[in-house]
N, C-alpha and C positions, 0 to 999 in steps of 0.2 A: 245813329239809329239803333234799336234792338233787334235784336232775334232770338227767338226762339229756339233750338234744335233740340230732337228729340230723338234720334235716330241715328246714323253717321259721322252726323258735324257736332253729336258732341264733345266726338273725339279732339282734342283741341289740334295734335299735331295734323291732322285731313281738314279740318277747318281751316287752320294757317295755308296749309297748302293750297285752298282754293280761297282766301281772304287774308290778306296779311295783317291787316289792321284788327284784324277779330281779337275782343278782347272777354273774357271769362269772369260771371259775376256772379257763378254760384248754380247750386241747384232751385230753379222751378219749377211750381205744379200749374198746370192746363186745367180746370176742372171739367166736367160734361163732356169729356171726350175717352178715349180708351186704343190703348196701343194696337196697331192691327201691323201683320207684315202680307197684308195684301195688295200691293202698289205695285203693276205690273212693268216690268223693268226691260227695256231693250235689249239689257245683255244675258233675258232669258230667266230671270230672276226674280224672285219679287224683293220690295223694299217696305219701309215700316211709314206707316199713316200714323197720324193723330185724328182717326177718325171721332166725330162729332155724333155723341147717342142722346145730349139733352139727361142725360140720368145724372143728377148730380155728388152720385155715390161712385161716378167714374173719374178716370183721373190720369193723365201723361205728365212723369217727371221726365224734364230736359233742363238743359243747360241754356242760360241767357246769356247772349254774347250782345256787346255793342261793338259796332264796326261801322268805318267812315263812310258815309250817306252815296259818297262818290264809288265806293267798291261794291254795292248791292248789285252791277250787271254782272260781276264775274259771279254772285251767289245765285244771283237767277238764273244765269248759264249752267251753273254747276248742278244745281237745282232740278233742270230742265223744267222749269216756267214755262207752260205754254204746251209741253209736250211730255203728259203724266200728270206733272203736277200745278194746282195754282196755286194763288197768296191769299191771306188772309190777316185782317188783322185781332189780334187776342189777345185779352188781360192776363196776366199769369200771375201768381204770387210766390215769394217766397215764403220762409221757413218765418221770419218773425212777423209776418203779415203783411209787409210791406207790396204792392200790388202796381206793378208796370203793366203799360202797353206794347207789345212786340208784335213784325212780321211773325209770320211763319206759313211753310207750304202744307197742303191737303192734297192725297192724291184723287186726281181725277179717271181715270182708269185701275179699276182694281178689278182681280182673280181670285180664286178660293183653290185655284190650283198647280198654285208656285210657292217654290220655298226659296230661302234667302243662301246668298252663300255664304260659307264659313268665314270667309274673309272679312265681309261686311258685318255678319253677329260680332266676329271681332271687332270691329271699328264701335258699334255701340254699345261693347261691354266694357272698350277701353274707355271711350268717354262718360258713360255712368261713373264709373267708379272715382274716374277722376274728379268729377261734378259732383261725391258725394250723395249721389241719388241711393235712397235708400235702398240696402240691401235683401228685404223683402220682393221689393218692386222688381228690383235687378232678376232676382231667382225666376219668378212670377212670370216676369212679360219680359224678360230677353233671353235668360238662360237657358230657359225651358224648351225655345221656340226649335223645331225640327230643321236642321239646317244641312245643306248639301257642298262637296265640295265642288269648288268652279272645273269645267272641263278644259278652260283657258287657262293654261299653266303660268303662264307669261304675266296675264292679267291678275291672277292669284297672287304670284310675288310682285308683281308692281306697288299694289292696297299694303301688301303687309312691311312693304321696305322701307315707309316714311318712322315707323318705330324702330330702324337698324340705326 
């Protein structure tokens, strides 16, 4: 099956972590949608939507992973399907036009007054780059975004020690 990630997992090493079978097919575009890091997060945080505007001059690059059909409950767990977020299915395209159907999650609870943690803009600056998403894009709607550090020190270096 596909996925989508747009946000954390498309760090491939935090993907692996919570899907071992996930495998990396490039950078793809979302069209009609546009990156939001308004997803309000249990651990007090917010996280990044591929919110849906219908404006076709909108647009979320992520990374398209296929992963075996039998390991989507650990993504949905990891996910929290159900609890923030739910699934959706969506056409993406790549770079030569070629156009798949993938999962991918929408938050259902969002805020306008949470920022992300440092930790996590880490994890989606790591996987852009890796996925080759453009570097415009990157500057634009990840780099830019106002980010705080976690008051959980513990939890801070847990995120960051999959890249040690």
């Amino acid at each position: 099956m596909y996925y989508f990630a747009y946000g954390s997992n498309m760090s491939i090493a935090r993907l692996k972590a919570r899907v071992k079978s996930a495998v990396s097919h490039g950078c793809y575009v979302l069209k009609k949608h546009d990156l939001k890091f308004h997803k309000r997060s249990k651990d007090g945080s917010s996280k990044c939507d591929a919110f849906f505007t219908s404006n076709q001059e909108d647009k979320v690059y992520g990374i398209l992973f296929e992963i075996d059909p039998a390991h989507k409950p650990l993504l949905d767990k990891a996910e929290g399907l159900g609890f923030g977020y739910s699934e959706k299915q969506v056409k993406v395209q790549s770079n030569d036009g070629a156009r798949i159907l993938a999962v991918t999650y929408y938050a259902t609870d969002l805020v306008d007054d949470l920022e992300p943690y440092t930790w996590y803009t880490e994890h989606c600056l790591i996987g852009a780059r890796e996925g080759n998403v453009p570097q415009e894009y990157i500057e634009q709607k990840i780099a830019s975004i106002q980010a705080v550090e976690d008051p959980d020190k513990q939890r801070d270096i847990g995120e960051r020690s999959i890249y040690n």
